[in-house]
C-alpha positions in Angstrom: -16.7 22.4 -13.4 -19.3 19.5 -13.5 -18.5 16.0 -11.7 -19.9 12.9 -13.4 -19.7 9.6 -12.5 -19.3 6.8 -15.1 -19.3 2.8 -13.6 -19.1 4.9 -9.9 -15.8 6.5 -10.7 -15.4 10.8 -10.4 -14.6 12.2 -13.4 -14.7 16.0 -12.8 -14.5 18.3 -16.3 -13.3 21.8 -16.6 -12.8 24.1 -19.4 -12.7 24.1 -23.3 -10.3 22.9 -25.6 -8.7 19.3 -26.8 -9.3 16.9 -23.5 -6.6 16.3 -21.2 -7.0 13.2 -19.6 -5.3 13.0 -15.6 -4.3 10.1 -14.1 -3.1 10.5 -10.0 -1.3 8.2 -8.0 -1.1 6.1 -5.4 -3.4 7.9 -2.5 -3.9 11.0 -4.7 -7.4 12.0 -6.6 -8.4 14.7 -8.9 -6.7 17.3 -6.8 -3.3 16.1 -7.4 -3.6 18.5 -10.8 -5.0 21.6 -9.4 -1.0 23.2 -9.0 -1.1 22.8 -12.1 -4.3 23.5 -13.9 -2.8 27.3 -15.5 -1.0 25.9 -17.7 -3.4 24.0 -18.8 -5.9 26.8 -19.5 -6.5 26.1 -23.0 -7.4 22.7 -22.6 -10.3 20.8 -21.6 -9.2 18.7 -18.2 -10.6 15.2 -17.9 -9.6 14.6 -14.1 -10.1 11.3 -12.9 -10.5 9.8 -9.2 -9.1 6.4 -10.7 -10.9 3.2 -9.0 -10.4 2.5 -5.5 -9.3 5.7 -4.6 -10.7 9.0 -3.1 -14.4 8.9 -4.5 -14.1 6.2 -6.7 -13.0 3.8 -3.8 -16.8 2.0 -3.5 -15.8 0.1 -7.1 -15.9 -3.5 -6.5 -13.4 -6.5 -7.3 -9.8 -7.2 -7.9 -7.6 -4.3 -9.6 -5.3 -4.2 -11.4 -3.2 -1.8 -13.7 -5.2 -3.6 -16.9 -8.3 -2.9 -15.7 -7.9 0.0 -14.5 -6.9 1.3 -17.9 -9.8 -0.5 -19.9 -12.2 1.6 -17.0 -10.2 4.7 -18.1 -10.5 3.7 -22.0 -14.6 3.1 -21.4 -14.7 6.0 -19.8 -13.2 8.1 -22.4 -15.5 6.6 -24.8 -18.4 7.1 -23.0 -17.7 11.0 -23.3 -17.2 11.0 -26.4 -13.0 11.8 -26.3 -11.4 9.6 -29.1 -7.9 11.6 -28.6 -6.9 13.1 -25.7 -3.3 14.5 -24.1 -3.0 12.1 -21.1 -1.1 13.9 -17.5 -0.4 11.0 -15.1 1.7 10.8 -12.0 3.1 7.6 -10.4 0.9 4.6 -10.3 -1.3 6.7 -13.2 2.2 6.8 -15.2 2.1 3.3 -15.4 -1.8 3.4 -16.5 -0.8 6.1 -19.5 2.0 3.8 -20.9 -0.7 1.1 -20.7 -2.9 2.7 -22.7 -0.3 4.5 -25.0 0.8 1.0 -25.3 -2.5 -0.7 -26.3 -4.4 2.4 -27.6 -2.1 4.9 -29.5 -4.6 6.3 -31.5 -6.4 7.5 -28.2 -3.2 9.4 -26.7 -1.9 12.2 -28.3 0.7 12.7 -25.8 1.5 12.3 -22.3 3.2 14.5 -19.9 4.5 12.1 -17.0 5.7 12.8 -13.2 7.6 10.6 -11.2 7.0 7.9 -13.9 7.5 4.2 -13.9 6.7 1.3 -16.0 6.2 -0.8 -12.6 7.8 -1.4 -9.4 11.3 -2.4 -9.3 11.2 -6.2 -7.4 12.9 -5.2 -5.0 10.1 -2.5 -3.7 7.0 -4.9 -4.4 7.2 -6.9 -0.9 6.7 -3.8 0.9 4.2 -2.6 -1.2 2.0 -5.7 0.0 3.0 -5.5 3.2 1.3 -1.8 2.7 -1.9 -3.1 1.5 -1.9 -5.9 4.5 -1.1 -3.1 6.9 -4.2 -0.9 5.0 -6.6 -4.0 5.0 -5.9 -5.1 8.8 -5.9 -1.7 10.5 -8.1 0.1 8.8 -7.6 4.4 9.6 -5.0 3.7 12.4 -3.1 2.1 9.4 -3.7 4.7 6.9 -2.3 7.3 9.3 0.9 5.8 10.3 1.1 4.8 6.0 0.6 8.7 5.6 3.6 9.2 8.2 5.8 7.3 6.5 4.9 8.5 2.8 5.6 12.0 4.0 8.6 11.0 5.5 10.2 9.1 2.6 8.4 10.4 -0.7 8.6 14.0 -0.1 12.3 15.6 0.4 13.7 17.3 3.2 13.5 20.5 1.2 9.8 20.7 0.6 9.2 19.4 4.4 11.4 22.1 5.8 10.0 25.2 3.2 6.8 24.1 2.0 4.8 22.5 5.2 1.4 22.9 3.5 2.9 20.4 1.0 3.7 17.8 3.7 -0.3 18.2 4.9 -1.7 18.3 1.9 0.0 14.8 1.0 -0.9 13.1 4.1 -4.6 14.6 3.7 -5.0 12.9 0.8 -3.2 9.6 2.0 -4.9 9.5 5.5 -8.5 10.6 3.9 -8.5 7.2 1.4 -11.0 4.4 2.0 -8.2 1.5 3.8 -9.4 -1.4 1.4 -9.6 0.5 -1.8 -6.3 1.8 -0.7 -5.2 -1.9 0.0 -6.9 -3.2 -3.2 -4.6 -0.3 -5.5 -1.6 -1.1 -3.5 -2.0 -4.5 -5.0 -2.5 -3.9 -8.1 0.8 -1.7 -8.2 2.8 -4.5 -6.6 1.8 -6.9 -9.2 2.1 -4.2 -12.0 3.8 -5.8 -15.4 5.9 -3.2 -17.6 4.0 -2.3 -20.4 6.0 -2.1 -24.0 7.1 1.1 -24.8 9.2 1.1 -27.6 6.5 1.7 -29.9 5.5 4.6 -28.4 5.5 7.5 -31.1 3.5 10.2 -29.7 5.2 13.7 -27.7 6.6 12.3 -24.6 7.3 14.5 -21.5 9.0 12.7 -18.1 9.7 14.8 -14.9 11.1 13.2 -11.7 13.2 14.9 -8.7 16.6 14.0 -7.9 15.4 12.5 -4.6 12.5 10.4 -6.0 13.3 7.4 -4.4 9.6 5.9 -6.8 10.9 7.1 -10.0 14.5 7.6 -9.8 16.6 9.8 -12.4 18.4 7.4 -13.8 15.3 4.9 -13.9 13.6 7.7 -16.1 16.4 8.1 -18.1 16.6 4.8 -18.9 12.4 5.1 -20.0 13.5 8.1 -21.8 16.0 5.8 -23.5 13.4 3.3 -25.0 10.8 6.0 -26.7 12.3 8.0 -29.5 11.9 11.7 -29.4 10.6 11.7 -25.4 12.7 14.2 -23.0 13.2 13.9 -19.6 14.0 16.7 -16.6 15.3 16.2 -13.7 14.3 19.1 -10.7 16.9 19.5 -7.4 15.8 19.0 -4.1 12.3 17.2 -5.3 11.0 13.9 -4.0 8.0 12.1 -5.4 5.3 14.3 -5.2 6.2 16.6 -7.8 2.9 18.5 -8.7 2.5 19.4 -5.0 6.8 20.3 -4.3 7.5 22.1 -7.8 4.1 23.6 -9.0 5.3 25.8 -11.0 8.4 24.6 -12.2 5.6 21.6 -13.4 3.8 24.5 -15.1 7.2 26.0 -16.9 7.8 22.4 -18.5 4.2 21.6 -19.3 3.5 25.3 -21.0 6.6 24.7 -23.1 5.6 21.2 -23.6 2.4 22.6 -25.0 2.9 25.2 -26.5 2.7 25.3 -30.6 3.1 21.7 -30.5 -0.5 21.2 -30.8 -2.3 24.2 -31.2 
C-alpha cells in the first residue's frame, strides 16, 4: 500500500489491475472499503479520504458536492487513471453520479451503497442543524452526533449481533475534525441531483431495508432512471452497509465483476 497526498487529500493505493476509484461517506474515510477489499483482489483500489474528512479534513474553503468531484477528477488525472470502476457509499454516491454525469468517459462503472442523488428536503434542515451542532461544539458535538448516527443509521440487528460494527462507526464519526465535518455536512444539505438518465455504463445499487439515507424504494426509483442498472435490497440492514453486510457486499460486487470486464 503507498499513501499519497494530492492538493492535501489521502489517496491510499493497493494492488494491480484496472483502478477502482472509492468514494466514503459522510464521517467515513478510506477504511470504509477494507470489508470489502477481497473481492476486489484483482483490481487496483484508488481509496480516497475525500476533502474535509478523516486526513483530508485540513483542505480549505467552502465544499460542495461539485467541487468535491472536480478534486476527485484532478486527482485521477494526476495519476494517470483516465477510466476507472468508481465504489461510493452515501454522500460519495452522490459524488460518483456527479462525475458519471459530467465525465462518462472516466467511469467505467459504479458499484453504489446506500445511494442517493441528494437529500430529500425534508432531511436537509437537520443536516445543517448537524454541521451547526459540529461547528459550535466541537468534540462534545461529534460524540453525541456519533450517538445518534449509531442509533438511527445502523439497525437494531447489526447493534444487537455485530457490536464491533456499532464502534467502528462511531470511531470513525467521533474521530473526524468538527469543522471539516461541519463544512461536508453542508455541502450534502445543499447537494443538487445530478442527471442520470444518460448514464450508460454497468450500474450496481445496494441499500438495506431499514436505510432510513437511501431508502428501497428511493433506489428503486434511481434504478428506474438508468437503463440496464440493478438494484438489491439486504434484510435487517441500515445505512452502513459495507460495515453490517461485508460479505453479502462481496457476493454482489464479485458477481458484479466478474467476466464483465475482465
Amino acid at each position: 500500500m503507498t499513501t499519497q497526498f494530492i492538493e492535501n487529500m489521502a489517496v491510499e493505493i493497493t494492488g494491480e489491475g484496472e483502478p477502482v476509484v472509492c468514494l466514503h461517506g459522510l464521517g467515513g474515510s478510506s477504511n470504509n472499503w477494507t470489508p470489502v477489499e477481497p473481492a476486489l483482489a484483482n483490481f487496483q483500489l484508488v481509496r480516497f479520504d475525500l476533502p474535509g474528512s478523516a486526513r483530508s479534513s485540513g483542505i480549505g474553503g467552502e465544499l460542495s458536492i461539485e467541487s468535491i468531484a472536480e478534486r476527485i477528477v484532478q486527482a485521477c488525472g494526476k495519476l494517470g487513471i483516465n477510466r476507472a470502476h468508481f465504489l461510493g457509499h452515501s454522500l460519495g454516491t452522490i459524488v460518483c453520479f456527479h462525475i458519471a454525469a459530467t465525465q462518462p468517459r472516466l467511469v467505467k462503472s459504479l458499484a453504489l451503497f446506500g445511494p442517493l442523488l441528494c437529500p430529500p428536503d425534508a432531511a436537509r434542515p437537520n443536516i445543517r442543524a448537524r454541521a451547526d451542532k459540529a461547528r459550535n461544539e466541537g468534540v462534545k458535538g461529534m460524540q453525541e452526533i456519533a450517538d445518534a448516527i449509531v442509533a438511527g443509521a445502523i439497525s437494531a440487528t447489526t447493534r444487537r449481533e455485530q457490536p464491533a460494527v456499532s464502534a467502528l462507526v462511531r470511531e470513525s464519526i467521533m474521530r473526524q475534525d468538527a469543522q471539516g465535518y461541519a463544512r461536508c455536512c453542508d455541502a450534502l444539505a445543499n447537494a443538487k441531483a445530478p442527471s442520470v438518465d444518460a448514464i450508460e455504463c454497468p450500474v450496481l445499487l445496494v441499500t438495506g431495508d431499514q436505510d432510513g439515507v437511501a431508502p428501497p424504494q428511493a433506489v428503486r426509483a434511481i434504478a428506474d432512471r438508468i437503463p440496464g442498472s440493478r438494484s438489491t435490497v439486504y434484510a435487517q440492514c441500515g445505512h452502513w452497509t459495507t460495515f453490517e453486510r461485508a460479505h453479502d457486499c462481496m457476493r454482489d460486487l464479485k458477481d458484479f465483476y466478474s467476466g464483465r470486464f475482465q
